[in-house]
C-alpha positions in Angstrom: 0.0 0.0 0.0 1.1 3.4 -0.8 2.6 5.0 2.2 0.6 8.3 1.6 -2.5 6.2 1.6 -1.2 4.1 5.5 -0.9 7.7 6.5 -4.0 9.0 6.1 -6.2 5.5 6.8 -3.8 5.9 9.6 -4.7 9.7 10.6 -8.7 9.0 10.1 -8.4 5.7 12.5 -6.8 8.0 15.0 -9.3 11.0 14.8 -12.3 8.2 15.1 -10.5 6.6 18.5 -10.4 10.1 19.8 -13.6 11.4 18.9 -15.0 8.3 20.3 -13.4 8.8 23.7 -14.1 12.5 23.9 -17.2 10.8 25.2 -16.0 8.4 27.0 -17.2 8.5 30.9 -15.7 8.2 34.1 -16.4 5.1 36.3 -15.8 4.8 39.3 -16.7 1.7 41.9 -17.0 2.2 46.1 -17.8 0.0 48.5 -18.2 -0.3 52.6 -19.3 -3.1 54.9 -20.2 -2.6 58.7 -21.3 -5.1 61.5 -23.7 -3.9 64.4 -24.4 -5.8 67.5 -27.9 -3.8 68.9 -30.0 -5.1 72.2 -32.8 -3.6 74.2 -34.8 -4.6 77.3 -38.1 -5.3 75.7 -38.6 -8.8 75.3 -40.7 -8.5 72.4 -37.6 -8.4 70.6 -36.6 -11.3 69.0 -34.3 -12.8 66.3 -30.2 -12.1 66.3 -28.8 -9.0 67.4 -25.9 -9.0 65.1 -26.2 -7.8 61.5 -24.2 -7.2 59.0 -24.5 -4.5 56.1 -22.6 -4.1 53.4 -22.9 -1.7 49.8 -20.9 -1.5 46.3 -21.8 1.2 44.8 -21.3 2.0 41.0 -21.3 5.4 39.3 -20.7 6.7 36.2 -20.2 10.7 35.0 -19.7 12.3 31.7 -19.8 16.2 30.6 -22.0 17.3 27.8 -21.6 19.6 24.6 -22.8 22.5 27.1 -20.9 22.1 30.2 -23.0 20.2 32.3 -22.4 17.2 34.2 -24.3 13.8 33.8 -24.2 11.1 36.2 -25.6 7.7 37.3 -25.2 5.6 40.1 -26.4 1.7 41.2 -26.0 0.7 44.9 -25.6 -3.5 45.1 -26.5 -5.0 48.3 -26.5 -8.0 50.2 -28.4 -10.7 47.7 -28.0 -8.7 44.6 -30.6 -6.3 44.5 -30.0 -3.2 43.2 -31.5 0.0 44.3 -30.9 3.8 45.0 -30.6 4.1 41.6 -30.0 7.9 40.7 -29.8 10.0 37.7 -28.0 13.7 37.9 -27.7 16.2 35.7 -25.8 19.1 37.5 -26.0 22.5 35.0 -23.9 24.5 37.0 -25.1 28.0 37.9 -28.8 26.4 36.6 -29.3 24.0 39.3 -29.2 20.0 39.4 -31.9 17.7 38.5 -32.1 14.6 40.4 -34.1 11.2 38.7 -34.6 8.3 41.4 -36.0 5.4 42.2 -35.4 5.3 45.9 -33.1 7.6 46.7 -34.6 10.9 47.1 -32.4 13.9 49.2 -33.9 17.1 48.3 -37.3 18.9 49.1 -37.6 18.8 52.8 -35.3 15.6 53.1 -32.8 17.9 52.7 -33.3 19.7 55.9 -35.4 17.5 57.7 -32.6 16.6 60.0 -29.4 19.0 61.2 -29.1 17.6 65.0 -25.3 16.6 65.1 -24.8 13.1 66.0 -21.6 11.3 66.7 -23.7 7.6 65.7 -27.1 7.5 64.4 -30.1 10.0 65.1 -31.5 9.7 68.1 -34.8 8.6 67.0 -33.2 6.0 65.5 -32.1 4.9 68.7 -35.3 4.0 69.9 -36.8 0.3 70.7 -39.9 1.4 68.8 -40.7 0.8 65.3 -42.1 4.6 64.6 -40.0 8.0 64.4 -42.6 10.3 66.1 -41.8 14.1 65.9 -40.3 13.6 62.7 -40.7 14.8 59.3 -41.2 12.9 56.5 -41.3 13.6 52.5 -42.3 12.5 49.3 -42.4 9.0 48.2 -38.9 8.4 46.7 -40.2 5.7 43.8 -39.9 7.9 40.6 -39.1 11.0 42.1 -37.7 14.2 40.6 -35.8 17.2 42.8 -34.1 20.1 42.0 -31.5 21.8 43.9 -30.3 25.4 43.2 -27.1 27.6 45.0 -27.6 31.3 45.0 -24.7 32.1 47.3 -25.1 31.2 51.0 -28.7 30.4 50.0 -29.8 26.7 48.9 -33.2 25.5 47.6 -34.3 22.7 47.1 -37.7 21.0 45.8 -39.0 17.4 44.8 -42.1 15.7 43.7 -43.5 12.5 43.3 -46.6 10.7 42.1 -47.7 8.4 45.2 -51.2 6.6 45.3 -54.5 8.2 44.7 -51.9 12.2 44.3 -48.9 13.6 44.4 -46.2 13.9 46.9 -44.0 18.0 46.8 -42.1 19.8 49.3 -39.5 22.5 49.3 -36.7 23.7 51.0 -34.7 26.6 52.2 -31.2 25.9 53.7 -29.3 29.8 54.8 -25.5 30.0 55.7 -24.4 33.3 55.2 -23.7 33.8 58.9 -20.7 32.9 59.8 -21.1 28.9 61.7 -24.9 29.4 61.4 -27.5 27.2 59.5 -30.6 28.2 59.5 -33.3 25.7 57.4 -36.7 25.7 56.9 -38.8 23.1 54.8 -42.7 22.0 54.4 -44.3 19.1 52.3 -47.8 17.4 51.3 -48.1 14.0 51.1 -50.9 13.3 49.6 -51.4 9.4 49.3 -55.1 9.6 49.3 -56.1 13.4 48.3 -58.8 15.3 49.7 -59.0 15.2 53.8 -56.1 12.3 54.0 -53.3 14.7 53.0 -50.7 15.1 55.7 -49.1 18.3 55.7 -45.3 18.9 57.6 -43.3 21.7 58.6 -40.2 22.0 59.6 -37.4 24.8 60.8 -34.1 25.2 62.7 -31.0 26.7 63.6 -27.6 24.9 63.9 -24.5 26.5 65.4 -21.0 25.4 65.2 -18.1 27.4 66.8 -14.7 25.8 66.7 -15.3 21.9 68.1 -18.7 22.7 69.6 -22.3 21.9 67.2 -25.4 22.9 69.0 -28.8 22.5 67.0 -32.4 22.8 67.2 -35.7 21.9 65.3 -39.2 22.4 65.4 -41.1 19.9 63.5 -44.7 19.5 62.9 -47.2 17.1 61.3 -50.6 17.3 60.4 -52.4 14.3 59.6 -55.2 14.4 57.7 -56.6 11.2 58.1 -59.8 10.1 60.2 -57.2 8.8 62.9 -55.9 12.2 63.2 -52.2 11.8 64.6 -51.5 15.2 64.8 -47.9 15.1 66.0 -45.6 18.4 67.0 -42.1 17.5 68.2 -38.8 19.2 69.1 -35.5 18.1 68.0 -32.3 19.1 70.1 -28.9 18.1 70.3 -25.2 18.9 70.9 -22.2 17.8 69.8 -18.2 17.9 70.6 -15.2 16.9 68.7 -12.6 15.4 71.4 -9.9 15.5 68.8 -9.6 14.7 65.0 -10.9 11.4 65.5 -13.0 11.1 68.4 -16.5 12.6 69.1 -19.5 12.6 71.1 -23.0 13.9 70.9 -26.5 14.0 73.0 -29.8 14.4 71.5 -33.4 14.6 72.3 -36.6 14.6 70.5 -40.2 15.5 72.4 -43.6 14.5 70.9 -46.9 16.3 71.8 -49.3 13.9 70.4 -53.2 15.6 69.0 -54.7 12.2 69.4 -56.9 11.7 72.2 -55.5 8.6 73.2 -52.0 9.5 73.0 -52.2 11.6 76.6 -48.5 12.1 77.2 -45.5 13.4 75.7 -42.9 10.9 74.2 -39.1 11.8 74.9 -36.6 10.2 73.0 -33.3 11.1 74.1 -29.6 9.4 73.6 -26.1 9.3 74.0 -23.6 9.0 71.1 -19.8 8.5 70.4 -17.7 7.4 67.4 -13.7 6.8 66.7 -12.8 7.3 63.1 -9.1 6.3 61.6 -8.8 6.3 58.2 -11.2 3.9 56.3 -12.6 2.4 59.6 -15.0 4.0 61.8 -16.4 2.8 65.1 -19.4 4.1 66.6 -21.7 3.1 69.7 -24.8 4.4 71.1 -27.4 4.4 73.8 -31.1 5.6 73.7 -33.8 5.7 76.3 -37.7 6.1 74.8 -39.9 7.2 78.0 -44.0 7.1 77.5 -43.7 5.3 74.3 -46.3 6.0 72.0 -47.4 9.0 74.1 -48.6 7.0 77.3 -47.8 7.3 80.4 -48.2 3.7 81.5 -45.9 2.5 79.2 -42.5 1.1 80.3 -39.4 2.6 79.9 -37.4 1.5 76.9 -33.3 1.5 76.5 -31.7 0.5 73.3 -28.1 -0.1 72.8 -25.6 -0.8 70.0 -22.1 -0.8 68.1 -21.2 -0.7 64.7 -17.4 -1.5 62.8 -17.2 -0.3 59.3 -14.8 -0.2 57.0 -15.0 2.0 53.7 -13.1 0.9 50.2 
């Protein structure tokens, strides 16, 4: 062959390879796996108290002919079931669009908890099966947010279609003081229209000044269905950074209950400290739940626990 003609079969392969990779994407691959070792005093409780979890997840990102960013990621868990899938598109100074199918962080998730804790939330570290005092948000099967940055000021909405409605709430999320946060959020979920719809508040303030986060929330829900749960509850904690890698934190959420049979407040309060180096992470807690459910008669629940995780 000629060699003018290997030169340019050989300049046209190389101009296909590269526009070919100019849209190539990124992948990347993470991973973590924990164990946890959790008891309380109610024997109601059954089955074994040590569990492990684990997660892979797998992303993918790639930048378009205008600038913006488009992303997907896959978590794989234990079994091989796939979820929190996630589709991004991030336009920069426009906002980012969030597709999911269970994992849904803007609207009022986004704010709907800023009490520091060194383990889990401290309504998470009750014996009982329900986070009273607590706001929720929209169902996050098929959702669809929307998160916009003007300065110190972030909001953020989402949506999603939920039986017999639709599910919405926003966000507003303020930082322009210095170590303050101050948040505010409100939903409808609307799983049954008309008088079902529950409607939820939610505002707070969080401080941090050097190793020192203080916070507190006001939550309320109003439930629109004939049980009528109405549920206002207060959210408060404080947090302290021992050194680089050792913190604790103590937390407390109240519940007035607007249900006639629910006469007394609940108080959920706990006690949390973790020990991070490097990759692995050790955290243990331990909650108290006093008039569970909102009565007074009931007894006195404590909840402890301990996770190991390692991150890869």
């Amino acid at each position: 062959m000629d060699s003018k003609l290997k030169k340019v079969g050989l300049t046209a392969l190389a101009g296909s390879l590269a526009a070919t990779t100019g849209y190539a994407a990124d992948m990347s691959v993470s991973g973590s796996w924990s164990v946890s070792y959790d008891t309380n005093d109610t024997s109601t409780v059954t089955g074994n108290p040590l569990t492990l979890g684990d997660s892979i997840t797998f992303s993918a990102s790639g930048e378009t002919d205008q600038g913006w960013t488009v992303g997907m990621s896959y978590e794989l868990d234990y079994g091989g079931d796939l979820d929190d899938l996630k589709a991004t598109l991030d336009m920069g100074d426009s906002g980012k669009l969030t597709f999911g199918e269970s994992a849904g962080g803007s609207g009022i998730r986004a704010v709907k908890n800023i009490i520091p804790a060194a383990d889990t939330a401290v309504y998470s570290m009750s014996a009982t099966t329900t986070a009273y005092g607590i706001v929720g948000g929209t169902g996050q099967t098929g959702y669809i947010g929307y998160d916009l940055t003007m300065g110190d000021l972030t909001m953020s909405f989402d949506t999603s279609k939920a039986t017999g409605g639709t599910d919405r709430s926003a966000s507003l999320s303020y930082t322009g003081i210095d170590g303050l946060q101050v948040v505010a959020g409100a939903g409808e979920v609307n799983t049954g229209e008309g008088s079902s719809q529950d409607d939820t508040t939610t505002y707070g303030l969080k401080y941090t000044m050097g190793s020192i986060t203080v916070a507190a929330q006001s939550n309320e829900v109003d439930d629109g269905s004939s049980t009528n749960d109405d549920q206002d509850g207060v959210h408060v904690g404080v947090s302290f950074a021992l050194n680089d890698n050792v913190s604790v934190s103590y937390a407390q959420v109240k519940t007035e209950f607007g249900h006639s049979s629910r006469t007394d407040d609940e108080k959920v309060s706990g006690l949390g400290v973790s020990y991070t180096a490097g990759s692995m992470s050790v955290k243990a807690y331990a909650g108290k739940t006093e008039n569970d459910n909102g009565s007074s008669t009931a007894v006195d629940l404590e909840e402890k626990g301990v996770t190991v995780s390692f991150s890869f």
